[in-house]
Phi, psi and omega in degrees: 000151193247129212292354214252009192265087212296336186245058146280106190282166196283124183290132187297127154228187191318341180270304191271003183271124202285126197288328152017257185293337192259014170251333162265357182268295202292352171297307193306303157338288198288327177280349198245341175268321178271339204289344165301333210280319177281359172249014178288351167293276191340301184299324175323318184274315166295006176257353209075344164306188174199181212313315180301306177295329170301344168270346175292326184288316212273339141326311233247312177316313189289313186324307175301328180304281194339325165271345178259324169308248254304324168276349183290303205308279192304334169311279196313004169275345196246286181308304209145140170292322160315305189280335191297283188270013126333296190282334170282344173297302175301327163291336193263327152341272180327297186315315176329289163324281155023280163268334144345319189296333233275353206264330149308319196268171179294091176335053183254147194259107154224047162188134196215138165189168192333307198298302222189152182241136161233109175271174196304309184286001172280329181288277237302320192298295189275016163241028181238282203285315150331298189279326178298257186354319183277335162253029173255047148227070168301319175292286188330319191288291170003282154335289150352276204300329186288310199289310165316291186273003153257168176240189211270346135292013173219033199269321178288320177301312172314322176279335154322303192274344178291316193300323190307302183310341218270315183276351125325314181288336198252005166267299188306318260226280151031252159319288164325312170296314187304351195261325197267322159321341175278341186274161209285301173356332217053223164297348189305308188291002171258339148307304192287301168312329217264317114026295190281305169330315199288313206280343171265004165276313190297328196283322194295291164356295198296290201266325187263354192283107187271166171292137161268329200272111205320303176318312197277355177281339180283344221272350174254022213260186179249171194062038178276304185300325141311310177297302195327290159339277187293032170051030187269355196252149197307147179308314189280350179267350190267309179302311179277331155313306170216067133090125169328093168307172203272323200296339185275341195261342166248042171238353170306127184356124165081316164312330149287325172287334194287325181295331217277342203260322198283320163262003156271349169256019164271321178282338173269333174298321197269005191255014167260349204277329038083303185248002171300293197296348175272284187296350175278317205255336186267314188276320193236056150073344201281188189231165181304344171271342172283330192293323190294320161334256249280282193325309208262000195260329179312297219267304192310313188287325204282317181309320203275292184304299237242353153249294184264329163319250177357265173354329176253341155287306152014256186295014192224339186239169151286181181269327207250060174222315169290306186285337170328292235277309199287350184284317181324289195335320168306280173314307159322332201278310175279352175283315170312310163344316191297293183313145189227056178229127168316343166267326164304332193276316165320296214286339187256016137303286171304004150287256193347334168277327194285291191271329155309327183305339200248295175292322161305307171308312182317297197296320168287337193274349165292311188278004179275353181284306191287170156068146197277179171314305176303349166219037138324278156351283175281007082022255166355278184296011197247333161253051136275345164296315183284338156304272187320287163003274161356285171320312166288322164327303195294326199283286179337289173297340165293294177323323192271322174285340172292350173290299229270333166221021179083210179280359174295343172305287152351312145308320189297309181302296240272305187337310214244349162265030166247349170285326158323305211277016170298273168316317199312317201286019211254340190269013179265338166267025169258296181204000000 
């Protein structure tokens, strides 16, 4: 680039960026996102679904990613990390408004059969959770913008504390329902809050947020499109303006092991997260306040690990050392499960902190690694697809498998997070 061009401002890099704002948009995210989930069974049902229809609802997010991460992903390799999740932001906004209406409309049924009933406000529901899907991918672009402004000592930590902030959002975020839900509003008003959460995550998004990704920070300078023209503009940035097939970018160094590590600790999360709750009220008796116990003692312990733990451990373990010990770690937790005494069951929540708490970030910050800069983005989205793909497998199949054997399902997760940390050790010649 040619040094002589006065009113080129200074591009941000890993140093000047400060982790601030895109750690309060994923809190905010994550509070605005968890705060439906405990009454959203509820509503399902009082709209007329039922156990089926609740996994179709709860299905069609991840279902929608799966088509929307890999392009938000790959935008933002061009447009800008900034603008990307803006506009995914303002979709998940829109989406809120949305499932408001659904709380307006006339409860008529216009399809009823043995399997499953969908009435008008179950439609509304499911074009709500559609479009927050079809623009969701803000964590990956997320992720993205994270992967941009760290370096390779502080890259783990930066992912500690995004895991961190996010199981923050998912303790408050709760509790908050259950406090406004109780009030004559009822479910409206913990809707209308989450709403609210989107448009000042957008507004954070608009103004405080800076670009990270160098290529798209260029995009306003003047004399750009000339240096372009006359083939002045830097090679990687000229590659990600036009753009990747998916096939170069997961035929890249590493990169295939990292998606194949990505939808298998996705796949062993979601088939517990499906069938703990079936086994917390059938299998140990329990009633919703031990369950919120166990939910909130989980993401709390996860806050404690995924912060100043990590931070310390950092500079002292590897990262594909931390995910070995933490997928183990894991796999006892489920394995513990198995057992049906309330104190084993406690004990396997702090398993459960320790090592997600340990392995995720690590994992994330690995894969923030691979692949040049210039496709981080499309990286991102692609494995966000494949975690939704996942997702959906496990929350389907966790159900069915819990039908079908019980707490033995739990085996099955631990089985299949130890075959990750299996694979995980393959990650040692990356860091």
């Amino acid at each position: 680039m040619p040094a002589d061009v006065p009113d080129e401002a200074p591009l941000r890099t890993p140093a000047t960026v400060s982790i601030a704002p895109v750690l309060l948009v994923n809190f905010i995210g994550s509070l605005g996102f968890s705060i439906v989930i405990p009454f959203l069974v509820f509503l399902v049902q009082r709209w007329g679904g039922n156990a089926l229809m609740y996994g179709l609802v709860a299905c069609t997010y991840p279902a929608l990613q799966l088509v929307g991460a890999p392009i938000l992903g790959r935008w933002s390799d061009s447009a800008g990390r900034r603008r990307v999740l803006l506009i995914s932001q303002l979709g998940t906004l829109c989406s809120w408004l949305v499932f408001a209406v659904a709380f307006m409309m006339p409860e008529r049924i216009l399809f009823e059969s043995d399997a499953l009933t969908l009435t008008i406000p179950l439609v509304v529901v499911f074009l709500a959770r559609a479009l927050d899907g079809l623009t969701g991918g803000n964590v990956s672009v997320a992720n993205a913008y994270l992967a941009d402004i760290s370096t390779d000592e502080n890259r783990s930590r930066h992912f500690g504390w995004m895991a961190a902030t996010a199981n923050t959002g998912f303790i408050i975020g709760p509790a908050l329902a259950g406090l406004l839900g109780s009030t004559k509003y009822g479910e409206l008003l913990p809707v209308l809050l989450a709403a609210a959460i989107s448009a000042i995550a957008a507004l954070i998004i608009a103004f405080r947020l800076p670009e990270s990704n160098p290529c798209a920070a260029r995009d306003g300078r003047a004399g750009q499109t000339l240096r372009w023209t006359l083939g002045q503009e830097p090679r990687d940035c000229m590659e990600a303006r036009t753009g990747h097939q998916w096939i170069e970018i997961v035929s890249q160094p590493d990169v295939p092991m990292m998606l194949v590590l990505y939808g298998l600790i996705f796949l062993a999360f979601n088939l517990f997260y499906a069938a703990f709750p079936n086994h917390a009220a059938d299998g140990l008796g329990w009633n919703v306040a031990q369950t919120g116990i166990f939910f909130t003692l989980l993401s709390a312990g996860m806050v404690i690990v995924q912060g100043p733990v990590l931070a310390w451990l950092t500079p002292r373990v590897r990262a594909s050392t931390r995910v070995i010990a933490g997928g183990l770690v894991m796999g006892l937790c489920f394995a513990t499960l198995v057992v049906r005494y309330d104190l084993a069951v406690f004990g396997a929540a702090l398993l459960f902190a320790v090592g997600n708490g340990i392995m995720w970030p690590s994992y994330m910050a690995l894969l923030a690694r691979i692949g040049t800069p210039t496709v981080q983005g499309s990286i991102q989205g692609i494995a966000g697809s494949v975690g939704g793909l996942a997702s959906i497998v496990g929350l389907v199949g966790g159900g069915l498998l819990y039908s079908a054997i019980g707490e033995q399902t739990f085996v099955v997760a631990g089985a299949i997070i130890v075959v990750a940390a299996i694979v995980a050790r393959r990650l040692r010649r990356i860091a």
